[in-house]
N, CA, C and O atoms as a GROMACS GRO file, in nm:
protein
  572
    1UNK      N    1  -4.754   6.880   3.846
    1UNK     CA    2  -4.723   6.767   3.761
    1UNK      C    3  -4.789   6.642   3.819
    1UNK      O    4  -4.778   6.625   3.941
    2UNK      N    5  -4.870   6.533   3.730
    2UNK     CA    6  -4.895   6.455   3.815
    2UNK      C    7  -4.767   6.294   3.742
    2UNK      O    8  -4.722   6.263   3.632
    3UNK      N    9  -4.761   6.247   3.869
    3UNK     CA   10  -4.683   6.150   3.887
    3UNK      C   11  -4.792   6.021   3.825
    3UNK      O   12  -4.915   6.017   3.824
    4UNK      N   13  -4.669   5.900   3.766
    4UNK     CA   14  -4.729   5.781   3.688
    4UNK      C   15  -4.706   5.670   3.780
    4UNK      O   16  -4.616   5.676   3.864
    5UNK      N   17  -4.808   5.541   3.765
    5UNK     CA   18  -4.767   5.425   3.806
    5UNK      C   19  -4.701   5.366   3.713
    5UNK      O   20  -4.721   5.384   3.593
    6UNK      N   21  -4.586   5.260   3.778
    6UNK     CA   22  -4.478   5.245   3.720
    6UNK      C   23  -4.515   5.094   3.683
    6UNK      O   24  -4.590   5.033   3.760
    7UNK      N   25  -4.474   5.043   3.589
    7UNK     CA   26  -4.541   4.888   3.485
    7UNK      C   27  -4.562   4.809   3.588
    7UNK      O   28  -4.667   4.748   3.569
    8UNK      N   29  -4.502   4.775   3.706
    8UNK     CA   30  -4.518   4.692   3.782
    8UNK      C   31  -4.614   4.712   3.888
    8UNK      O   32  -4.602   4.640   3.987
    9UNK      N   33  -4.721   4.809   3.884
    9UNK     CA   34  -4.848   4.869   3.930
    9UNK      C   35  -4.962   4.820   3.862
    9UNK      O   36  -5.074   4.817   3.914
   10UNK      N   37  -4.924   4.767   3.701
   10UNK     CA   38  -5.048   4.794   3.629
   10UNK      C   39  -5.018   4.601   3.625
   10UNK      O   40  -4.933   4.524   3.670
   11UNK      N   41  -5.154   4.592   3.536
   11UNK     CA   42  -5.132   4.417   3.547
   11UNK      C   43  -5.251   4.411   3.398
   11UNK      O   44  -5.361   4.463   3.413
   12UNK      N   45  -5.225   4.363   3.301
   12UNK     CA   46  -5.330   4.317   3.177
   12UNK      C   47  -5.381   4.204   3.218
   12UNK      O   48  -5.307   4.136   3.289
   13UNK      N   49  -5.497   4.158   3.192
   13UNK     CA   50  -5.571   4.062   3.219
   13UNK      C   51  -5.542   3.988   3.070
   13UNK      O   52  -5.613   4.014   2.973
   14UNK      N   53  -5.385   3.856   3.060
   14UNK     CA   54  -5.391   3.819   2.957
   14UNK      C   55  -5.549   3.762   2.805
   14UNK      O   56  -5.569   3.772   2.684
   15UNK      N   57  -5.604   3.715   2.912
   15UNK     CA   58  -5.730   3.684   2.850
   15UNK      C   59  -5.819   3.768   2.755
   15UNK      O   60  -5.856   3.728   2.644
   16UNK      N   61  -5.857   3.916   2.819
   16UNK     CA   62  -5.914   3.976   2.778
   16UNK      C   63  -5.894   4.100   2.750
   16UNK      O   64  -5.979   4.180   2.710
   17UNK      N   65  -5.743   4.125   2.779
   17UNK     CA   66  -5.689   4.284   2.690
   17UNK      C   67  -5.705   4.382   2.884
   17UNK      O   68  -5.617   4.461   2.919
   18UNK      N   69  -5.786   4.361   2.944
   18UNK     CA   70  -5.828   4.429   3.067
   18UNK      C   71  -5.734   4.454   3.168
   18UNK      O   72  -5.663   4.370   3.223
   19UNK      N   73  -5.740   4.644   3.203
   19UNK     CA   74  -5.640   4.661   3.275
   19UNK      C   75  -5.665   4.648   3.394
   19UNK      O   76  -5.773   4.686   3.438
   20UNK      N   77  -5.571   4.594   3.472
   20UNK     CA   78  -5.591   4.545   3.629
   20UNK      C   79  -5.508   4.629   3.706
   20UNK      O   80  -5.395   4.647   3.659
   21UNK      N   81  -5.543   4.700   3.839
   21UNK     CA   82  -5.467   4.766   3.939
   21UNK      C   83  -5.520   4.716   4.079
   21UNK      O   84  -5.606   4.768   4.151
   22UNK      N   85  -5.418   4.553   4.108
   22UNK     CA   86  -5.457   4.504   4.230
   22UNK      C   87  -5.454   4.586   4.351
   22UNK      O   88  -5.551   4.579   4.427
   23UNK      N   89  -5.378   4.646   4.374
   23UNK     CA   90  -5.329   4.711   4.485
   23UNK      C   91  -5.392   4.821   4.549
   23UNK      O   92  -5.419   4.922   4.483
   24UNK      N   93  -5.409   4.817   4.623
   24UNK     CA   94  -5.552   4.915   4.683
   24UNK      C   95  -5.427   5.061   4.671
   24UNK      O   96  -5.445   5.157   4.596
   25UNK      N   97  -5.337   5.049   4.740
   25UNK     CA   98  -5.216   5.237   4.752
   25UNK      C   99  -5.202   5.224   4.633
   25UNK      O  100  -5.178   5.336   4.588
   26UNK      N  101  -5.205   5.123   4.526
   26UNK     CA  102  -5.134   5.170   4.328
   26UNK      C  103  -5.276   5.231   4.358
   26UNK      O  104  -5.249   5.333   4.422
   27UNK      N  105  -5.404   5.225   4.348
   27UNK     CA  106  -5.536   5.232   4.273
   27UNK      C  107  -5.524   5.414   4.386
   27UNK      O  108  -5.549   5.513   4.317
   28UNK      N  109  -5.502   5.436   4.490
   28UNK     CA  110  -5.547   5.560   4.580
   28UNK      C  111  -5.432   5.684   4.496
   28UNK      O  112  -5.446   5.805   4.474
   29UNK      N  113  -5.353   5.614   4.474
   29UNK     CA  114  -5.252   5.694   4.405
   29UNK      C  115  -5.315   5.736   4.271
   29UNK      O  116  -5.313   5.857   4.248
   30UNK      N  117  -5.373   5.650   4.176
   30UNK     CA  118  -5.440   5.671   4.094
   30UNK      C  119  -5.565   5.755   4.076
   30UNK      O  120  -5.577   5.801   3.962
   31UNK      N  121  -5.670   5.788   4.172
   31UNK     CA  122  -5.733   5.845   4.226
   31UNK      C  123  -5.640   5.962   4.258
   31UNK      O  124  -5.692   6.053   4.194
   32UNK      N  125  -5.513   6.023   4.329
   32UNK     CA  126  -5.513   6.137   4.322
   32UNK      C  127  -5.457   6.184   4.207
   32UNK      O  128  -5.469   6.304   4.181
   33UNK      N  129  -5.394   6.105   4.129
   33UNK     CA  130  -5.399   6.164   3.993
   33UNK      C  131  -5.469   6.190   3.917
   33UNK      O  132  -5.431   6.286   3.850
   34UNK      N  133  -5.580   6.143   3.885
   34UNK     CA  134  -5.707   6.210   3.824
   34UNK      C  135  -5.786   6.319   3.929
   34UNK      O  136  -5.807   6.433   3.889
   35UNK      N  137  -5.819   6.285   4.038
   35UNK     CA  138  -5.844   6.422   4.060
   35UNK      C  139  -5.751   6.538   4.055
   35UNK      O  140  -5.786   6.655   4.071
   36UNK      N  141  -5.636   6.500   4.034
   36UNK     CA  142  -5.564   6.642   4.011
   36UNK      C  143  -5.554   6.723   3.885
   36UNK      O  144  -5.540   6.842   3.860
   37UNK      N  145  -5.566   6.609   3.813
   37UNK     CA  146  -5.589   6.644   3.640
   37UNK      C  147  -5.738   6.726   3.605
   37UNK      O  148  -5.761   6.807   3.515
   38UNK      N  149  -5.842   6.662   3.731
   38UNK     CA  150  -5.970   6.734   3.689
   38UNK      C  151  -5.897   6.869   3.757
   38UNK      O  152  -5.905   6.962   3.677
   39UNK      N  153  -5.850   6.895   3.842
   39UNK     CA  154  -5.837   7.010   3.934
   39UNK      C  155  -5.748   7.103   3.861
   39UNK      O  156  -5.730   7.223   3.885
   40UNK      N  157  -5.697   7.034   3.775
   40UNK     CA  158  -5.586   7.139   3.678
   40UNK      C  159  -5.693   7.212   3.567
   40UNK      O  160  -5.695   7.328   3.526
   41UNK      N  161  -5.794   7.080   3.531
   41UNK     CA  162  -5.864   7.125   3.436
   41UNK      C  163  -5.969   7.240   3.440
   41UNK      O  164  -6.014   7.322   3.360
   42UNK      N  165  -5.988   7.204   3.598
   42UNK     CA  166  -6.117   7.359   3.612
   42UNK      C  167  -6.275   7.275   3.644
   42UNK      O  168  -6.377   7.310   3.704
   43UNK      N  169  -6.234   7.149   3.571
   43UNK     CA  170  -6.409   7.115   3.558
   43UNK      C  171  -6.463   7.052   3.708
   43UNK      O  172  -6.392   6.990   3.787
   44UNK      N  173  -6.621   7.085   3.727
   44UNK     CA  174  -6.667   7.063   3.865
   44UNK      C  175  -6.697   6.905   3.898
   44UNK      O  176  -6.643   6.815   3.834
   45UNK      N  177  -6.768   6.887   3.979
   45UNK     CA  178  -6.764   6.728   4.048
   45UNK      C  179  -6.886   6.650   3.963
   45UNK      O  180  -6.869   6.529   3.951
   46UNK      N  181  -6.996   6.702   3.909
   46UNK     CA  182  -7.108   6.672   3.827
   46UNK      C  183  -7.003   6.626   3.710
   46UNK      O  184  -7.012   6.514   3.659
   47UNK      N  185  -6.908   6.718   3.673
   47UNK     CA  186  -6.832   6.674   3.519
   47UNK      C  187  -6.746   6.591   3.596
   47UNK      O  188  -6.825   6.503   3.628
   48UNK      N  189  -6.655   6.565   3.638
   48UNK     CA  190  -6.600   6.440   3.707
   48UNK      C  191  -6.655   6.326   3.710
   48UNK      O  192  -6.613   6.240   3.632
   49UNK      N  193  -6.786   6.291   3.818
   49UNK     CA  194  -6.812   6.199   3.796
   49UNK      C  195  -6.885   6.126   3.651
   49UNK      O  196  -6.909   6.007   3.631
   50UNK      N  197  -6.913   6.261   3.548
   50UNK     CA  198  -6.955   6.173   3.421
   50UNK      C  199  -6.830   6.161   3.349
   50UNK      O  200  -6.862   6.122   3.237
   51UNK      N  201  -6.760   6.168   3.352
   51UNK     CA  202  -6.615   6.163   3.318
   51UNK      C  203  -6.575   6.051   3.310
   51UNK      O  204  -6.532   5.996   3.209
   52UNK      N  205  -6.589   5.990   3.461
   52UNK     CA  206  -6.561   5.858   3.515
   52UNK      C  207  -6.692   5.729   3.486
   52UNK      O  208  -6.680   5.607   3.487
   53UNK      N  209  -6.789   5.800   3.466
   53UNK     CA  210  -6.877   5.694   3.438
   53UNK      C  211  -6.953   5.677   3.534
   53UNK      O  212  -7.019   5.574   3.523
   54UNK      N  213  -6.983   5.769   3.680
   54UNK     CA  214  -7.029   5.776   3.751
   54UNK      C  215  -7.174   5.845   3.779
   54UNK      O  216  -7.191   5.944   3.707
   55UNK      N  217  -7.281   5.817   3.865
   55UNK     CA  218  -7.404   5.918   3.860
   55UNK      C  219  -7.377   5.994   3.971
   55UNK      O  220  -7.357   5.945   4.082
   56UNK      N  221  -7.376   6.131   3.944
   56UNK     CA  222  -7.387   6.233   3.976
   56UNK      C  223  -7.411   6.220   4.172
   56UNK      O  224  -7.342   6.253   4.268
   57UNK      N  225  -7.518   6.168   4.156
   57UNK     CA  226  -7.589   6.150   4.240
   57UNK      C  227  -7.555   6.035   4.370
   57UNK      O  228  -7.602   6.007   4.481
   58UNK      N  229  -7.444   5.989   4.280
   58UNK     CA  230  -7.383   5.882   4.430
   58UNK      C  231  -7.296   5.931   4.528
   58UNK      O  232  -7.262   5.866   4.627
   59UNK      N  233  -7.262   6.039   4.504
   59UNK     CA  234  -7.139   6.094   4.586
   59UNK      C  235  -7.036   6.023   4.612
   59UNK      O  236  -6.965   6.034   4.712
   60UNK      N  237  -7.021   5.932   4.507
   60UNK     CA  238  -6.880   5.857   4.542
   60UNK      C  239  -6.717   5.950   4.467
   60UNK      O  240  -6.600   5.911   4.460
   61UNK      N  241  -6.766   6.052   4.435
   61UNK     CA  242  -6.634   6.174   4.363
   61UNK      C  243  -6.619   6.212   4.526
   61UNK      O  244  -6.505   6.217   4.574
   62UNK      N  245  -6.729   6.238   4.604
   62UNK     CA  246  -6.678   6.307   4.735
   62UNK      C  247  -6.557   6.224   4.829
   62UNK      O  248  -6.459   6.262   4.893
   63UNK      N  249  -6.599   6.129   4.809
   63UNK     CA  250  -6.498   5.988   4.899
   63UNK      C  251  -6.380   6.042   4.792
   63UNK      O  252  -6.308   6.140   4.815
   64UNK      N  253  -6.377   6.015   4.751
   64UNK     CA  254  -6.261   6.032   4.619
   64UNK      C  255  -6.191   6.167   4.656
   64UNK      O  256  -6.076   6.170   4.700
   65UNK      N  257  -6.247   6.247   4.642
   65UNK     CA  258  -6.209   6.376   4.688
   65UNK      C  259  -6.112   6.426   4.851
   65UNK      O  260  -6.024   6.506   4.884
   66UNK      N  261  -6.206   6.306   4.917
   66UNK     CA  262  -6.132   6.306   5.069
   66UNK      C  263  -6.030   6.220   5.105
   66UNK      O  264  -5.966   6.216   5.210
   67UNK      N  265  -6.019   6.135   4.986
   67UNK     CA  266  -5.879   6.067   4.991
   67UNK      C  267  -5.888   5.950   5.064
   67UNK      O  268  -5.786   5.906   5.116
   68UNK      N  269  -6.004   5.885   5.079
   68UNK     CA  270  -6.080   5.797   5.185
   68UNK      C  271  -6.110   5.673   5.076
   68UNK      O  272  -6.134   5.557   5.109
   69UNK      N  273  -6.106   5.708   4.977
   69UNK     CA  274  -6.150   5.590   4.875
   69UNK      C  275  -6.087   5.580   4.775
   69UNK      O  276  -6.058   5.682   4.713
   70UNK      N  277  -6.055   5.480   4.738
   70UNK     CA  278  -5.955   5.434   4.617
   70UNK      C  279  -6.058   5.384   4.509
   70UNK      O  280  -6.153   5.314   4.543
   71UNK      N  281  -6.031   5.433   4.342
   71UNK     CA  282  -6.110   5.397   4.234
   71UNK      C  283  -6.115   5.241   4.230
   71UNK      O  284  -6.015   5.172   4.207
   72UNK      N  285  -6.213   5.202   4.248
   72UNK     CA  286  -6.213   5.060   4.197
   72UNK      C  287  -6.148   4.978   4.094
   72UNK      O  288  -6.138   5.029   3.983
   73UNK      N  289  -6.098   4.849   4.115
   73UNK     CA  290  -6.049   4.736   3.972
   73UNK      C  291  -6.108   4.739   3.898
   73UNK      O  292  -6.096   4.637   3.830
   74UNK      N  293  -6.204   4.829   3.849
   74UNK     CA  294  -6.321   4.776   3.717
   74UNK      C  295  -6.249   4.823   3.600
   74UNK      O  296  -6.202   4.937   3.595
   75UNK      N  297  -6.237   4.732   3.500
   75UNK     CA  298  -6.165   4.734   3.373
   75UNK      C  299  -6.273   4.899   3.327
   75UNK      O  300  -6.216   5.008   3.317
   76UNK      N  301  -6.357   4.891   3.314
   76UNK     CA  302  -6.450   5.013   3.288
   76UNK      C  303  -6.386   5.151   3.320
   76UNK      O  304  -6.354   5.238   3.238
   77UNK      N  305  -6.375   5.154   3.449
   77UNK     CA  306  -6.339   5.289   3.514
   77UNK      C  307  -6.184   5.317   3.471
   77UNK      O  308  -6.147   5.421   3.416
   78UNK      N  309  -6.080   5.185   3.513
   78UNK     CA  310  -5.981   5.229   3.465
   78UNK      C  311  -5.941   5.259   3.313
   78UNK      O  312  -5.843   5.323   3.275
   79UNK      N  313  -6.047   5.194   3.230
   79UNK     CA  314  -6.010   5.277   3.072
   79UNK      C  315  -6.029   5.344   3.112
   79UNK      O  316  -5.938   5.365   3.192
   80UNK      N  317  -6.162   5.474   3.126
   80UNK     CA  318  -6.193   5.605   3.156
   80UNK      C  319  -6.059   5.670   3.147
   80UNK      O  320  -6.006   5.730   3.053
   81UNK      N  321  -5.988   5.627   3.344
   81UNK     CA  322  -5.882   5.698   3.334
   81UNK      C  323  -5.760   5.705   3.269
   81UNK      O  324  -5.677   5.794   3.285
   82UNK      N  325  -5.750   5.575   3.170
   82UNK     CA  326  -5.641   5.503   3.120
   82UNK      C  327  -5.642   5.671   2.998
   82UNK      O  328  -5.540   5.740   2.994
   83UNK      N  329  -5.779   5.714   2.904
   83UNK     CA  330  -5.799   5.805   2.830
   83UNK      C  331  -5.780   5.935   2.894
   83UNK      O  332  -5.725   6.022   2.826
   84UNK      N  333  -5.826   5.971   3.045
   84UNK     CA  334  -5.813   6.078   3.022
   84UNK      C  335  -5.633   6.115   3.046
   84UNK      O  336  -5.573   6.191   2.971
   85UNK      N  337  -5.584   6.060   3.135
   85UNK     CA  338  -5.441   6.056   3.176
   85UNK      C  339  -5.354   6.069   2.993
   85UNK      O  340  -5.255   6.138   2.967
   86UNK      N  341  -5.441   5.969   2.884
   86UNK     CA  342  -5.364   5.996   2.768
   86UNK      C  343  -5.389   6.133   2.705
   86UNK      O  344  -5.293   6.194   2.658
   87UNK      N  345  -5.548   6.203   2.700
   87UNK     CA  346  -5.553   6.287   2.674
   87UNK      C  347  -5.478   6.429   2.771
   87UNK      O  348  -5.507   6.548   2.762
   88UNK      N  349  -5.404   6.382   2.836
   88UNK     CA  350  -5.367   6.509   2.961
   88UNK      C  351  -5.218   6.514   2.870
   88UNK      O  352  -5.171   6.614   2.816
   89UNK      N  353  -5.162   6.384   2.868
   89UNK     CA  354  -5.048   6.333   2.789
   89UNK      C  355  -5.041   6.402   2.678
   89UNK      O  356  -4.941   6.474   2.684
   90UNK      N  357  -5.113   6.418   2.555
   90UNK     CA  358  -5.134   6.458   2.454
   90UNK      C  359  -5.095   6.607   2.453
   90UNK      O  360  -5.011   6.666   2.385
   91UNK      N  361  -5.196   6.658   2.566
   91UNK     CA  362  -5.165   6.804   2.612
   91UNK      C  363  -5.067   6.873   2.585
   91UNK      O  364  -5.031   6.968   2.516
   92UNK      N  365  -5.016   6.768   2.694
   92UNK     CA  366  -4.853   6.867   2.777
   92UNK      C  367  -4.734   6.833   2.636
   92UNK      O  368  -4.629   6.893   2.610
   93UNK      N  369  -4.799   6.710   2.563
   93UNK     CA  370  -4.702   6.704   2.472
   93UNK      C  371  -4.714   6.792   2.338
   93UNK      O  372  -4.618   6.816   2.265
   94UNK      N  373  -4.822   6.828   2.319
   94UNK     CA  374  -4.874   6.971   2.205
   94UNK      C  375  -4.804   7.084   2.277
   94UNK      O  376  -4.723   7.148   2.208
   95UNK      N  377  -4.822   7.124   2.418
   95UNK     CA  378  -4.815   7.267   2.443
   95UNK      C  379  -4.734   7.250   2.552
   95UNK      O  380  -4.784   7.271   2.662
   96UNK      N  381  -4.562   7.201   2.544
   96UNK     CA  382  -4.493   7.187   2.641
   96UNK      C  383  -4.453   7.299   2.751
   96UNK      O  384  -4.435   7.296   2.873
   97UNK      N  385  -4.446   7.454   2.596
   97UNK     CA  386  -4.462   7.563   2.674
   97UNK      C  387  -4.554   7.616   2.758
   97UNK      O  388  -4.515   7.676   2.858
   98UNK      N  389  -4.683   7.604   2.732
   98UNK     CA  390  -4.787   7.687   2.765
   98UNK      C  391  -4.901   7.570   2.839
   98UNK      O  392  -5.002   7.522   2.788
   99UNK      N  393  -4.854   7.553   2.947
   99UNK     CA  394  -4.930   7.483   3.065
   99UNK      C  395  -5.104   7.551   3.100
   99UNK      O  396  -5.204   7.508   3.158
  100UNK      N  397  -5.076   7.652   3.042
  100UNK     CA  398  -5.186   7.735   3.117
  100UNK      C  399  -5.284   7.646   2.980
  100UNK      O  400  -5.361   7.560   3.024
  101UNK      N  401  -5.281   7.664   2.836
  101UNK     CA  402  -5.297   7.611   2.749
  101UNK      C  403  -5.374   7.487   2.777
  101UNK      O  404  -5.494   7.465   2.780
  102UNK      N  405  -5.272   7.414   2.796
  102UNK     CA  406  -5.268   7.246   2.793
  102UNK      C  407  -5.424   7.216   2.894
  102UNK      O  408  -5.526   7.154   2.864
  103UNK      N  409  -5.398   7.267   2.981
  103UNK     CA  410  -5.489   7.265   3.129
  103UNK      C  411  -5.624   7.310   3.066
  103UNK      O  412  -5.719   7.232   3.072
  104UNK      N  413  -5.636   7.432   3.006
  104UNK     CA  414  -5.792   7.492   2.981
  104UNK      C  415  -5.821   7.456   2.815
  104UNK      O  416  -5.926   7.495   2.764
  105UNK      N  417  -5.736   7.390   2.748
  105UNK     CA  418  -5.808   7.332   2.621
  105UNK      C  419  -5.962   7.243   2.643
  105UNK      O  420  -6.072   7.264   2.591
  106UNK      N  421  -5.941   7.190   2.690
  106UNK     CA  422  -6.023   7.095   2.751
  106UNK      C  423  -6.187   7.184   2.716
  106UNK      O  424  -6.289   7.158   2.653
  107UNK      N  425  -6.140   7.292   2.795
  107UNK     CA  426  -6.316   7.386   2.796
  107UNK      C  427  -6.324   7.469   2.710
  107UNK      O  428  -6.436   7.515   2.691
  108UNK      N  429  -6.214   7.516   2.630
  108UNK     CA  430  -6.252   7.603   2.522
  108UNK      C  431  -6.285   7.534   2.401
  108UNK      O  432  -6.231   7.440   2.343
  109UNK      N  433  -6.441   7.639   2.360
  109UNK     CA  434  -6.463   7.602   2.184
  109UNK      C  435  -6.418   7.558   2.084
  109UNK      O  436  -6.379   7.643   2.003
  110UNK      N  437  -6.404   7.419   2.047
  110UNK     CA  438  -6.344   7.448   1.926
  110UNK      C  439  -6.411   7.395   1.760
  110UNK      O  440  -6.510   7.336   1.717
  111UNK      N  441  -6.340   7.431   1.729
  111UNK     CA  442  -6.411   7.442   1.562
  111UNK      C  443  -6.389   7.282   1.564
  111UNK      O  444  -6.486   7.222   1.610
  112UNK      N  445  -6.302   7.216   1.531
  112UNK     CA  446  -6.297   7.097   1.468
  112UNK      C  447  -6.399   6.995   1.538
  112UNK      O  448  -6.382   6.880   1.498
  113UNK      N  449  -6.499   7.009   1.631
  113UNK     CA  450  -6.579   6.968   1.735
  113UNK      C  451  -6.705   7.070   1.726
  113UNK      O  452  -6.756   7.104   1.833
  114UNK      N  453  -6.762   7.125   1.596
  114UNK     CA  454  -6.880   7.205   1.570
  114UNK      C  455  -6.896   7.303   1.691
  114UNK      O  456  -6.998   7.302   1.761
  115UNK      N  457  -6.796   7.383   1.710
  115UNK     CA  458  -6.815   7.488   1.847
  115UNK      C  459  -6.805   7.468   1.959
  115UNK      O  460  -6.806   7.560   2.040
  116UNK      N  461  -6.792   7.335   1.994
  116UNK     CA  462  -6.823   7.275   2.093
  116UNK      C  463  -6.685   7.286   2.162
  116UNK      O  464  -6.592   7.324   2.091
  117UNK      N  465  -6.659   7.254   2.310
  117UNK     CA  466  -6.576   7.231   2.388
  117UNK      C  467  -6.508   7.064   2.414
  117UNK      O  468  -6.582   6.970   2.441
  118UNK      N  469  -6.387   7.052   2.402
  118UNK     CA  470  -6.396   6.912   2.400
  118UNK      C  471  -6.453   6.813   2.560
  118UNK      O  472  -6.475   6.692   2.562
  119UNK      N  473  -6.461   6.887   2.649
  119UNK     CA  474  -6.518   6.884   2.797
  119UNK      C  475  -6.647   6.827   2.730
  119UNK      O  476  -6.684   6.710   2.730
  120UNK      N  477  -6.709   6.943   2.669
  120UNK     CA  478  -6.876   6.888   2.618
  120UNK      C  479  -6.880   6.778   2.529
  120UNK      O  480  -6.985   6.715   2.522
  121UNK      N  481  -6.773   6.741   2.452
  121UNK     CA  482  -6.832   6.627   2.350
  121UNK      C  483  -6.783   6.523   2.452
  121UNK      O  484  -6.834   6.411   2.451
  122UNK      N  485  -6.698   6.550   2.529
  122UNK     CA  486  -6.675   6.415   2.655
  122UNK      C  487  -6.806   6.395   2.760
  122UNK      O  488  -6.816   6.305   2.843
  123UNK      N  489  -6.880   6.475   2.740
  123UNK     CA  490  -6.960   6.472   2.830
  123UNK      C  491  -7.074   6.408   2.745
  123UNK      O  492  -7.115   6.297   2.779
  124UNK      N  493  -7.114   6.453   2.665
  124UNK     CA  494  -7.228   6.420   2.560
  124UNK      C  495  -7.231   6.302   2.522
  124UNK      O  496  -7.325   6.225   2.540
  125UNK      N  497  -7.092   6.270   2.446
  125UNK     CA  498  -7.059   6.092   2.395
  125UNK      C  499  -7.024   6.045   2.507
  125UNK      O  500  -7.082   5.938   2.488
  126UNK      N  501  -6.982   6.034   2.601
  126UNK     CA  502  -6.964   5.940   2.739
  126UNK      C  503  -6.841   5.899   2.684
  126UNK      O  504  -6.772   5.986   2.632
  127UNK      N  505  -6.793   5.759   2.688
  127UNK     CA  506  -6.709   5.670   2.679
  127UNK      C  507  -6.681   5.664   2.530
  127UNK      O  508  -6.572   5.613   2.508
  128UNK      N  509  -6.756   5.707   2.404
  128UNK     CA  510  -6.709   5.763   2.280
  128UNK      C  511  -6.623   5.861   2.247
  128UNK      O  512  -6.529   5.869   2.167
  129UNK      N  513  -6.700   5.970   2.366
  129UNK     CA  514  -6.597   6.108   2.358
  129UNK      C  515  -6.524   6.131   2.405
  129UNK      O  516  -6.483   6.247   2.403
  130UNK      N  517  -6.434   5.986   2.508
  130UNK     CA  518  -6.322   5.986   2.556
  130UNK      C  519  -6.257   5.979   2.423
  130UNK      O  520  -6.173   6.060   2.385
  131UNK      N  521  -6.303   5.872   2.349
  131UNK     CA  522  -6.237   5.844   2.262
  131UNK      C  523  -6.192   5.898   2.167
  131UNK      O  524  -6.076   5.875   2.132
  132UNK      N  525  -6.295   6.007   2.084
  132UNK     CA  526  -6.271   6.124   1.984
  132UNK      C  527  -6.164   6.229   2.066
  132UNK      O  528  -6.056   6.266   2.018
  133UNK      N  529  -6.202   6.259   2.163
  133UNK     CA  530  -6.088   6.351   2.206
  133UNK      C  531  -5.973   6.304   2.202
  133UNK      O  532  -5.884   6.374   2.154
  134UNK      N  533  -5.941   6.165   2.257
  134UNK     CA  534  -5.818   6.092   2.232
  134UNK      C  535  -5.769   6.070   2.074
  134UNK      O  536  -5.657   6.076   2.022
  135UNK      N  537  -5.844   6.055   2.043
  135UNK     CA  538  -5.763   5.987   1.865
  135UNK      C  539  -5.712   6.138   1.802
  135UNK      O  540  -5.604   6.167   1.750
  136UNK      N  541  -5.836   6.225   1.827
  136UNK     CA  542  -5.786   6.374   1.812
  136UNK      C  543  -5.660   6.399   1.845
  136UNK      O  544  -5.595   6.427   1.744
  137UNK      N  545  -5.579   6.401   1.969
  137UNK     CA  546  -5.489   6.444   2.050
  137UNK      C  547  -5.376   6.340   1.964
  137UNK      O  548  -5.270   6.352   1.903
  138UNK      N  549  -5.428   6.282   1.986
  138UNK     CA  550  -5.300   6.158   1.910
  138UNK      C  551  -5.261   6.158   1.797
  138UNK      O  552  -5.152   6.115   1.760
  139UNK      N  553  -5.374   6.223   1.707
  139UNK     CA  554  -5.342   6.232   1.552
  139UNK      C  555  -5.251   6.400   1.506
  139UNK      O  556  -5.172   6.437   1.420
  140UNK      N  557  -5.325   6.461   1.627
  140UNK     CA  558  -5.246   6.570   1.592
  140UNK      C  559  -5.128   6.590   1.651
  140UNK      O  560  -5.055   6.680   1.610
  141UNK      N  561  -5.092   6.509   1.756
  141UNK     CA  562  -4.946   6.484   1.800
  141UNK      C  563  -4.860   6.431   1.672
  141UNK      O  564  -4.754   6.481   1.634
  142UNK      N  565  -4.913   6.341   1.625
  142UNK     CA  566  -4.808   6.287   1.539
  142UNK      C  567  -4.828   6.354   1.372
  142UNK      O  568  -4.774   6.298   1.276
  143UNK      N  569  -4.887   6.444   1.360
  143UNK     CA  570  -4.850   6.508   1.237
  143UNK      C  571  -4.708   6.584   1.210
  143UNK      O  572  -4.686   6.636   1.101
   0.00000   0.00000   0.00000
């Protein structure tokens, strides 16, 4: 199960809608919750860091990984995780029974996404296909 930061962790940037996580232990905590969510999910460190908005190639998922680095304040990164944490949400709230489910939707095919995996259209649209997967999850929650 992964554990939430609690309202007095998170901070809106009245001005501009932007979520703020001053606190370096709120933000490391945050960091092991998404990597645990990727780790539930199956997907490797190449899909992680495009996940996050990251190149491949910086090895900053590895710091992350070793628990040595906390995700940065960037309003950017924390939408990322602000979506995927909702899409994990969405999950567990479709398939309260079936965890195994909830966890590997993510990589299986599906029709309403032209065959595709919703992993791949997150990967393909970037920061769009956070979004389609999200409105997805959300719309079919509340039918």
């Amino acid at each position: 199960m992964i554990n939430h930061l609690n309202d007095t962790e998170l901070q809106v940037t009245k001005d501009f809608g932007e979520l703020s996580i001053p606190s370096k232990d709120s933000r490391l905590r945050l960091t092991a919750m998404i990597l645990q969510l990727f780790r539930l999910w199956g997907i490797d460190t190449n899909a992680q860091s495009a996940l996050l908005g990251l190149s491949p190639k910086s090895k900053t998922i590895d710091k992350y990984l070793l628990g040595t680095k906390a995700v940065p304040n960037s309003p950017d990164l924390l939408d990322r995780i602000g979506h995927l944490l909702a899409i994990h949400k969405c999950l567990r709230t479709l398939y309260p029974h079936d965890h195994d489910l909830a966890y590997t939707w993510v990589s299986c095919p599906n029709r309403t996404f032209d065959g595709q995996s919703p992993l791949s259209v997150m990967m393909s649209y970037r920061f769009a296909g956070l979004l389609r997967i999200k409105t997805y999850l959300e719309h079919a929650r509340t039918r």
